[in-house]
N, CA, C and O atoms as a DFTB+ gen file, in Angstrom:
300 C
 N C O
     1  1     -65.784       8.228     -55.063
     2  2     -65.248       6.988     -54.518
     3  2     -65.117       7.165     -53.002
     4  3     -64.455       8.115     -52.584
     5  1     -65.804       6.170     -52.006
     6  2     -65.222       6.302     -50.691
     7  2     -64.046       6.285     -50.095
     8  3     -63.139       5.763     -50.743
     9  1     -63.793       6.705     -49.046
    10  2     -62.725       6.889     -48.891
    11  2     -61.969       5.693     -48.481
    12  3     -60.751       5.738     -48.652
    13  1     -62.535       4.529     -47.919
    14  2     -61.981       2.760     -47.705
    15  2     -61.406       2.549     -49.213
    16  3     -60.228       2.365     -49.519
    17  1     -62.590       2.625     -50.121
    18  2     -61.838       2.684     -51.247
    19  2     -60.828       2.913     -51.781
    20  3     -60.026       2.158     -52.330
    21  1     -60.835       4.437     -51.574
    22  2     -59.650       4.538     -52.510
    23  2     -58.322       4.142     -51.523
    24  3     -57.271       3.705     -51.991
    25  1     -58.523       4.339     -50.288
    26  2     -57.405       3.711     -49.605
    27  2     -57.168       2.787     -49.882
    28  3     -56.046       2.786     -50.388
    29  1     -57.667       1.716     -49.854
    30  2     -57.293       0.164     -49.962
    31  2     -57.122       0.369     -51.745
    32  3     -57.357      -0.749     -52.204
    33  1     -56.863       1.171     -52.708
    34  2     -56.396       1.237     -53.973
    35  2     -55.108       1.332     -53.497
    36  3     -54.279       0.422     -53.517
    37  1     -54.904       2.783     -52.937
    38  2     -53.578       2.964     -52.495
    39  2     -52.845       2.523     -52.155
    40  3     -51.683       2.765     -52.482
    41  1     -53.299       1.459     -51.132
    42  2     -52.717       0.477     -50.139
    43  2     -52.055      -0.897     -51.309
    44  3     -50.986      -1.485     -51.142
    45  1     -53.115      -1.155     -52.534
    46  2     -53.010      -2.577     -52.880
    47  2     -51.576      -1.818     -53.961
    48  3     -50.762      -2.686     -54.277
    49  1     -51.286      -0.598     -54.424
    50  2     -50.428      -0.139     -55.436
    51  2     -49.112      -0.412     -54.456
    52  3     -48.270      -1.252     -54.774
    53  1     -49.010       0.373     -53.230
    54  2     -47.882       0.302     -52.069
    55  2     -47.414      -0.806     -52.581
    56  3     -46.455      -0.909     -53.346
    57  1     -48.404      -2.036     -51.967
    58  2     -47.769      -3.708     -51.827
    59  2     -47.355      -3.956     -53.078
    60  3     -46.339      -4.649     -53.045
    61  1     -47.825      -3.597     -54.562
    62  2     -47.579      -3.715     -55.619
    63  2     -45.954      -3.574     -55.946
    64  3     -45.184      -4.492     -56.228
    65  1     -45.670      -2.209     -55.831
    66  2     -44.137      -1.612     -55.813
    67  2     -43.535      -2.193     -54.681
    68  3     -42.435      -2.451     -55.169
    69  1     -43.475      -2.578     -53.530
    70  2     -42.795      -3.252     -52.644
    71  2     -42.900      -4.798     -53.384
    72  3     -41.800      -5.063     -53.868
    73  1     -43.465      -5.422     -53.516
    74  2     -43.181      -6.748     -54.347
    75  2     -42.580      -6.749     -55.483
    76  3     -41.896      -7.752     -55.685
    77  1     -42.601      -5.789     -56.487
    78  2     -41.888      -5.160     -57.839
    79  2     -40.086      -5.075     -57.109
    80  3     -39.104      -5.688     -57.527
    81  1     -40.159      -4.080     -55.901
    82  2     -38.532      -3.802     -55.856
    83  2     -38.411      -4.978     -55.437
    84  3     -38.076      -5.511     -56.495
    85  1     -38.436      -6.129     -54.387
    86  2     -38.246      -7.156     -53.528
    87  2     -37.918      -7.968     -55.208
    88  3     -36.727      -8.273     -55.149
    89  1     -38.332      -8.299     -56.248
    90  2     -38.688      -9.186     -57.361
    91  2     -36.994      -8.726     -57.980
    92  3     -36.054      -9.434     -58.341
    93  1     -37.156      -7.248     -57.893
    94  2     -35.946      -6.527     -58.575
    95  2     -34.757      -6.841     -57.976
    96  3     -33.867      -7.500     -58.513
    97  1     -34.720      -6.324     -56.734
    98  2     -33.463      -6.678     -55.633
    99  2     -33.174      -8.036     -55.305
   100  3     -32.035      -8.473     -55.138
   101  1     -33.565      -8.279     -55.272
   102  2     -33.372      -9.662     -54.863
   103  2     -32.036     -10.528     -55.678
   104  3     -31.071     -11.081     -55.151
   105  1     -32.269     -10.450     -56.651
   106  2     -30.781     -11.394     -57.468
   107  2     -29.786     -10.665     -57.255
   108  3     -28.763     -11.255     -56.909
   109  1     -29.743      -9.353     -57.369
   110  2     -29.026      -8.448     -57.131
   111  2     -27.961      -8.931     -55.670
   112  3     -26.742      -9.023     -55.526
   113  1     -29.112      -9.153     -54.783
   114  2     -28.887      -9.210     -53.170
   115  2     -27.720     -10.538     -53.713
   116  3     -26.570     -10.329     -54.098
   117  1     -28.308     -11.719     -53.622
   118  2     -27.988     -12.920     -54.467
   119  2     -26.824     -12.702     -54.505
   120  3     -25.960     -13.039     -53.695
   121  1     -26.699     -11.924     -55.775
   122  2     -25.287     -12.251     -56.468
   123  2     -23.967     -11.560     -55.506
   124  3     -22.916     -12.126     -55.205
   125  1     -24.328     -10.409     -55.210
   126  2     -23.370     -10.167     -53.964
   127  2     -23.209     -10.695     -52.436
   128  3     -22.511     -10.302     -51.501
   129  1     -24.130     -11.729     -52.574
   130  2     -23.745     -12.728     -51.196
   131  2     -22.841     -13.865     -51.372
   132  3     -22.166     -14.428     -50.510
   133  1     -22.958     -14.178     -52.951
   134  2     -21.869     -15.404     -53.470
   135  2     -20.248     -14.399     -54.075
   136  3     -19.188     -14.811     -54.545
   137  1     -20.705     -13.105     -53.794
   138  2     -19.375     -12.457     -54.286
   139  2     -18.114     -12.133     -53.560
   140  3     -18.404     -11.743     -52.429
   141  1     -16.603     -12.142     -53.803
   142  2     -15.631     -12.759     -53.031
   143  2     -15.497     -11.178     -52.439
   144  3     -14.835     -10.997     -51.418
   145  1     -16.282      -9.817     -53.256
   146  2     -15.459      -9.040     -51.883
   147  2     -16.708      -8.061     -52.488
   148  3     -16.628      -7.286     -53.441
   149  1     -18.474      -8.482     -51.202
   150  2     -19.425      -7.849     -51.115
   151  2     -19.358      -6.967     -50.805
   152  3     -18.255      -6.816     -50.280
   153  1     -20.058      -5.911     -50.773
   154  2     -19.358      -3.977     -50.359
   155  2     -20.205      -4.127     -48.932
   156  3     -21.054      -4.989     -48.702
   157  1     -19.746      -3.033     -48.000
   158  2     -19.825      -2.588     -46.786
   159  2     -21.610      -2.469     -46.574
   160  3     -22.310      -3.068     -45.757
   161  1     -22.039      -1.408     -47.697
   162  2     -23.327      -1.023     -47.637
   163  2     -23.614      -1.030     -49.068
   164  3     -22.888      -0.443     -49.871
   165  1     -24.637      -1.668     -49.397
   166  2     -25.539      -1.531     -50.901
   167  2     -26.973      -0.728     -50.681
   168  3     -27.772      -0.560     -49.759
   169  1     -26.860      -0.412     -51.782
   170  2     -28.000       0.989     -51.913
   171  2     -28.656       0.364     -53.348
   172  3     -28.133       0.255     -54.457
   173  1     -29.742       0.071     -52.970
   174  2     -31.007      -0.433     -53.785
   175  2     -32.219       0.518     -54.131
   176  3     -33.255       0.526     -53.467
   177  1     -31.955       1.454     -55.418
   178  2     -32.618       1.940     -56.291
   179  2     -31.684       3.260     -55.976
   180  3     -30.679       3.371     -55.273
   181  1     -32.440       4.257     -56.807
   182  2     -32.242       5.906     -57.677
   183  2     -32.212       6.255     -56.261
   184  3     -31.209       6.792     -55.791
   185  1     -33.533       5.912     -55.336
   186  2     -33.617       7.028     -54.503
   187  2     -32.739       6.991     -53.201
   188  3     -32.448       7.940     -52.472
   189  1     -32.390       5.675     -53.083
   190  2     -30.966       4.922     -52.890
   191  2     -29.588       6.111     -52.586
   192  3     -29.069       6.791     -51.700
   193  1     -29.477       5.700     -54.250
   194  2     -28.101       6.269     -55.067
   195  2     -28.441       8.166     -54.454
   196  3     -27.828       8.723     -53.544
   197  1     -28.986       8.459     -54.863
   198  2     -29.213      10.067     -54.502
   199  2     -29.202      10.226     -53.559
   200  3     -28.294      10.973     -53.195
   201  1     -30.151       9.682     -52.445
   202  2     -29.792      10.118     -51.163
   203  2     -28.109       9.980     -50.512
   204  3     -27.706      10.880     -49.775
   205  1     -27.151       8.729     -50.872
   206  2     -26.118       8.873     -50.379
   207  2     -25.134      10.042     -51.474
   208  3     -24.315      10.806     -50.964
   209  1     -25.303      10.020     -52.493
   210  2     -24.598      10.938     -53.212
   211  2     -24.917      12.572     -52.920
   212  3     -24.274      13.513     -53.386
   213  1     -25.963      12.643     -52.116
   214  2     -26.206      14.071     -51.541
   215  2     -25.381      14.474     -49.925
   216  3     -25.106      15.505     -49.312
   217  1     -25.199      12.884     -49.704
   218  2     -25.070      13.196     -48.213
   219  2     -23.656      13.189     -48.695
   220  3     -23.412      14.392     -48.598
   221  1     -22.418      12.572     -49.208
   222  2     -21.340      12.769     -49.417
   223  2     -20.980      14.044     -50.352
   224  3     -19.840      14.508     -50.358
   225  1     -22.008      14.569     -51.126
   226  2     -21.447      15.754     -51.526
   227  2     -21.547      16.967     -49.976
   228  3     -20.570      17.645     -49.658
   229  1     -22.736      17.015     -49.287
   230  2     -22.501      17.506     -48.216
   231  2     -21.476      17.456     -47.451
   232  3     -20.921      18.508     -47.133
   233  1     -20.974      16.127     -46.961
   234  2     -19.621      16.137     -46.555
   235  2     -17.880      16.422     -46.946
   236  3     -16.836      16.758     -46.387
   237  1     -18.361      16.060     -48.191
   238  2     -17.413      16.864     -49.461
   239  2     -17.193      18.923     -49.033
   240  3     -16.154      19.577     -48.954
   241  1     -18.116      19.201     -48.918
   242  2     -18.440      20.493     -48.406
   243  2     -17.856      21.007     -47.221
   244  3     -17.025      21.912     -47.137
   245  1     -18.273      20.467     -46.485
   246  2     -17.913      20.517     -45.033
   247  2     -16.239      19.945     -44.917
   248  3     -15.408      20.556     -44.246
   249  1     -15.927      18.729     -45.657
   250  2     -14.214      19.226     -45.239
   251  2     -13.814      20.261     -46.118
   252  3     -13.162      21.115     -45.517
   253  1     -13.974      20.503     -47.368
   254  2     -13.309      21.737     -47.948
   255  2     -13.487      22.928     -46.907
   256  3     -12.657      23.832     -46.818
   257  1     -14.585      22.861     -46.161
   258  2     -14.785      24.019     -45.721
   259  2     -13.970      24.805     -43.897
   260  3     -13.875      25.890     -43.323
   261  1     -13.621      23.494     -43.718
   262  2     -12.705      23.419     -42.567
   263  2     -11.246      23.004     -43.438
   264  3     -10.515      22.693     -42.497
   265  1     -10.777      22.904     -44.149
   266  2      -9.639      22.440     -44.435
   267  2      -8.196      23.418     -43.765
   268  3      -7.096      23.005     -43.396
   269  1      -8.597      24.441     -43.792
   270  2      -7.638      25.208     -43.394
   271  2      -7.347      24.977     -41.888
   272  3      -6.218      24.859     -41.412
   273  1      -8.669      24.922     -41.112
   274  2      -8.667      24.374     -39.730
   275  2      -7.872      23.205     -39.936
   276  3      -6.735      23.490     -39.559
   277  1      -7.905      22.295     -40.258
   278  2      -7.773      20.366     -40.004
   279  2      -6.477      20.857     -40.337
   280  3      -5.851      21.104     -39.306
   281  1      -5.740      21.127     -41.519
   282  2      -4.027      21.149     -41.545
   283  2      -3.260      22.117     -40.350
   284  3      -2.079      22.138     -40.004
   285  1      -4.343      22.846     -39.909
   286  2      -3.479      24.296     -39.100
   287  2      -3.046      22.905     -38.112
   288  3      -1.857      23.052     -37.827
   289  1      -3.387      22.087     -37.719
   290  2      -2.844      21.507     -36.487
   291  2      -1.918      20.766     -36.546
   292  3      -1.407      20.215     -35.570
   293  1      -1.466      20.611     -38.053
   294  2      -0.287      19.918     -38.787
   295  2       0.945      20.217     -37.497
   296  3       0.949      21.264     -36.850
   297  1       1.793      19.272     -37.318
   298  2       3.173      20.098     -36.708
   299  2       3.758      20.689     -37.761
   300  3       4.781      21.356     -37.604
């Protein structure tokens, strides 16, 4: 297969899954714009959800890991 080819396969699957999530998200979006208390930041899909649940377990980390610092300045 040439290589225009299979690119423009690649390319037409991309637009495929970007119209699939847009189809998905979307009511979603919707329903939390008519909702009386919409959240700060929404996270739309898995890879979404994981990436912030990695970055707060990281930070989870990092204060346990100073904790002794942060109270020493307690009066």
């Amino acid at each position: 297969m040439p290589f225009e080819v299979a690119a423009e396969l690649s390319w037409a699957r991309v637009l495929n899954r970007s119209r699939d999530f847009c189809n998905r998200s979307a009511p979603a979006v919707l329903d939390l714009v008519e909702s009386d208390d919409p959240p700060l930041q929404l996270l739309l899909g898995s890879d979404a959800l994981k990436s912030m649940a990695d970055r707060i377990a990281r930070r989870q980390r990092e204060i346990e890991a100073l904790k002794r610092i942060t109270v020493s300045t307690d009066g």
